[in-house]
N, C-alpha and C positions, 0 to 999 in steps of 0.2 A: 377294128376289133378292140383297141384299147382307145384311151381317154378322148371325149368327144365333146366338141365347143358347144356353150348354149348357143341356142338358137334365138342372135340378133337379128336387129334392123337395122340393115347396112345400107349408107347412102351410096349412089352411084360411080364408076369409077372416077379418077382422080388425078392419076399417075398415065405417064404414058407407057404406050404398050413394050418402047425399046428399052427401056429404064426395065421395066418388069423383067425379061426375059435376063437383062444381064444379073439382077437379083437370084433371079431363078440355078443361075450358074454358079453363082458363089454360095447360094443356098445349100449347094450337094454337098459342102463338107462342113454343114453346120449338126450344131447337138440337136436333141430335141430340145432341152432348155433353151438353146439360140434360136429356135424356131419358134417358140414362143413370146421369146423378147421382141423378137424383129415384128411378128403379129401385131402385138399390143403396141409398139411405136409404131403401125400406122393402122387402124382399123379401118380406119375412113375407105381402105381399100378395097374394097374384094376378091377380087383376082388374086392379090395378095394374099388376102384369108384364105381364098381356096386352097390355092397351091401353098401354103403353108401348111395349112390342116391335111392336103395329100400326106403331103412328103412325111408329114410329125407322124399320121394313124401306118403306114407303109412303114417306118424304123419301129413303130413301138411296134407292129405287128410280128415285124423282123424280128423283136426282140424276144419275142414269144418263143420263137423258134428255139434260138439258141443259149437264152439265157437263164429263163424258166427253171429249165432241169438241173442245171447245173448249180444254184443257187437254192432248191430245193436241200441239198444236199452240204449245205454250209449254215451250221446255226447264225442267229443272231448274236450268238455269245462269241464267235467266231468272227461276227461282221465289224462289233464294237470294236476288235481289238487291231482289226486292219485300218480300218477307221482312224481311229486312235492314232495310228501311227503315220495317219497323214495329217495329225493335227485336229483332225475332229473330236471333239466328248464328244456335243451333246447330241448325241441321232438316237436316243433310245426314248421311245412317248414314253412318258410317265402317267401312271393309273391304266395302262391298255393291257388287260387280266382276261386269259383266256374263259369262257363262260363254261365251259368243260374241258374237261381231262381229257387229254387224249386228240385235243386239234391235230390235223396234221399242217406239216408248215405250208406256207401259203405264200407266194410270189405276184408280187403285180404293181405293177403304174398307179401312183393318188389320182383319186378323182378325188377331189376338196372340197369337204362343205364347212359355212361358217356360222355360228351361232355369236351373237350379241347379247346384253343380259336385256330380263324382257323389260320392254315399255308397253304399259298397258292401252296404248290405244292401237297398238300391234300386235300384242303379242296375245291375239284372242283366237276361238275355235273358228273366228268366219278364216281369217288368214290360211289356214289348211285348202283353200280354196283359190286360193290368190296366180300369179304370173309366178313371181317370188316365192317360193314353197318347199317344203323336203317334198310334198308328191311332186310336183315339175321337177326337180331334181334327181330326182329318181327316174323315171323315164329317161333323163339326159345318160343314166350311168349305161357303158358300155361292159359288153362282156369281158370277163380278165381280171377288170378293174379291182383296187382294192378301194373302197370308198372308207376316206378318212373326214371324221366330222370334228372338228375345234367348238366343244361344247366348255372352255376355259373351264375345266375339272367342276362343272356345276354336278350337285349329286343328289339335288332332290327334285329334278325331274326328267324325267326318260326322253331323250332324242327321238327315239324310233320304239314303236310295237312292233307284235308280230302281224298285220296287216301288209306294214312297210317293209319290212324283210323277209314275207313272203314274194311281194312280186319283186322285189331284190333276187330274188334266186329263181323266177321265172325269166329274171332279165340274166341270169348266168353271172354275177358279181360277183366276184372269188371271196370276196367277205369285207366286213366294216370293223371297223378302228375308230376307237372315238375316247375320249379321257372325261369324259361323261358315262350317264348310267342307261340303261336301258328299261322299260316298263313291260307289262305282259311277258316275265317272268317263263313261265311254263308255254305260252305260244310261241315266243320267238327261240326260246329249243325247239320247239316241235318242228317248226320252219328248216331246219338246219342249217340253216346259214352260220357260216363261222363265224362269232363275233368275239371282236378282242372291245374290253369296258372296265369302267370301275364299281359294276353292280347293277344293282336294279332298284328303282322307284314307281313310285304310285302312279304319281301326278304326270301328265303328260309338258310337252316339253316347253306349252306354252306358260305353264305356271312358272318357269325361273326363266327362259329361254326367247330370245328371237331370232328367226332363222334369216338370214340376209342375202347369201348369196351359194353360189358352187364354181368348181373350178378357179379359183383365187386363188395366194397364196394365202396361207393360215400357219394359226401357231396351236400346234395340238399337243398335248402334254406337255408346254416347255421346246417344241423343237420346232424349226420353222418350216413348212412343208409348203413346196409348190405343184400344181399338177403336175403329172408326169414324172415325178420322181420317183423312184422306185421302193417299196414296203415291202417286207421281209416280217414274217410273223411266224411266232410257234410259241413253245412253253415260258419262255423267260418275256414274252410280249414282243411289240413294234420295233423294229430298226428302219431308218430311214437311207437309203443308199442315194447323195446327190447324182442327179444324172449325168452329171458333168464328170462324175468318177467312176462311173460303173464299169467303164473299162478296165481302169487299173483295177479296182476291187476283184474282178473274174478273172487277172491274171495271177493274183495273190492266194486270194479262198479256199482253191483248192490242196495247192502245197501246205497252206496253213492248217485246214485239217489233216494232211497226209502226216505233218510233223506230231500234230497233238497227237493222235493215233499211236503213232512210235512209240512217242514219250509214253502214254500210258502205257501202253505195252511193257516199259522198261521197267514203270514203278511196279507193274502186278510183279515183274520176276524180280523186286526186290531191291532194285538199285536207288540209292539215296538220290535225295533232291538238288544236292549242292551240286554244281556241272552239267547237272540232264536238265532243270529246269528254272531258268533257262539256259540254254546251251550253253558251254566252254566248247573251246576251241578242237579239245580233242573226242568232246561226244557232237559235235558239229560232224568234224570226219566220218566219226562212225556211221551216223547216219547217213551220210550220203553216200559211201560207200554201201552199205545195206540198201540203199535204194537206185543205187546204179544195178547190183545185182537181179535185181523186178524187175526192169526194164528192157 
């Protein structure tokens, strides 16, 4: 249900089969990131790709379940600042601007597309035709998915129309990210697919753009994004949650808004900034005290 491999030409197996299976066992307590490393240091395999791509689509599926909602309910503005505190800046795409007011937040796995600046014996209208393409790329995207496109902030030609972001949201896409602009303006609102961008343009994506690959890593606004990592979108734009942290983050997020909440709470009845924000010691107590009482 979530991020799904293109579809290669895989040579025959390679490895043997007692080798695979003990893989198989240490596989169970890897990330999805570690499941994608070990993929790509061996392709050659397939067994290997299978049972990789199980186990990865089966945790991201899992992740649906439980992480989804939960994270629905933790801004971006929220996510930066846990983030932050393990040392990350930069997780925030820059130029990714909601296209209307009023998105609602939106959770899900990259599917990564990649743009190169165009070369013109590529980057022409037969190419929209090709193996290589945003249409192949788009049938690869899976439901959930957030498709994130590394357009390297080009702004005078649109990635995607409303054609392409039509059958995007016949394919169930939770929406697209991109630090590029978009073209057909009035279609792809009508489409409604959520998209986070930095505008819109005429020219279609082959006049500044060439499209090269999906599912890679990419660097889109400034942040480095690999499949599978998880996007977090609303009013203030893209947050990139590494998948290798989403754990600690979901244990964080929540108390982190439960605190802001308080805090606010405390400035509307009037209490000064110095102590409440951020806490001293003795409005530390208070609050926990107050919310041992909830519980």
């Amino acid at each position: 249900m979530f991020p799904a491999w293109k579809t290669v030409r895989w040579p025959q197996p390679s490895t043997a089969q007692h080798l695979l299976d003990a893989q198989n066992v240490r596989r169970e307590n890897r990330s999805p990131k570690g499941l994608l490393d070990e993929h790509r240091s061996d392709p050659d395999n397939p067994q290997l790709r299978d049972s990789s791509r199980s186990l990865l689509m089966e945790r991201l599926a899992n992740l649906e379940q439980t992480v989804i909602d939960a994270l629905k309910n933790v801004s971006t503005a929220t996510l930066t600042t846990i983030l932050l505190k393990k040392g990350l800046r930069n997780v925030w795409l820059r130029g990714t601007k909601p296209i209307r007011p009023g998105q609602p937040r939106i959770v899900g796995p990259a599917f990564t597309l990649r743009f190169v600046p165009a070369r013109e014996d590529l980057a022409t209208p037969a190419s929209w035709g090709s193996p290589i393409s945003t249409r192949a790329a788009v049938e690869d995207m899976p439901e959930g998915a957030v498709a994130v496109a590394d357009a390297m902030g080009v702004t005078d030609a649109g990635i995607f129309g409303d054609i392409l972001c039509a059958r995007m949201v016949k394919r169930r896409v939770a929406a697209l990210v991109t630090d590029g602009v978009m073209r057909d303006a009035a279609g792809v609102l009508g489409t409604g697919l959520p998209v986070w961008c930095n505008g819109f343009a005429a020219p279609p994506s082959v006049a500044g753009l060439t499209f090269v690959d999906w599912q890679q890593p990419i660097a889109c606004g400034g942040v480095a994004v690999f499949p599978g990592d998880i996007v977090v979108v609303d009013d203030d734009g893209a947050v990139l949650i590494p998948a290798a942290l989403l754990d600690e983050v979901l244990a964080e997020a929540p108390e982190q808004e439960r605190m802001e909440a308080w805090i606010m709470n405390e400035v509307e009845k009037g209490v000064p900034l110095p102590g409440l924000y951020p806490m001293n010691a003795e409005t530390k107590a208070r609050y926990e005290a107050e919310k041992a009482k909830k519980e």
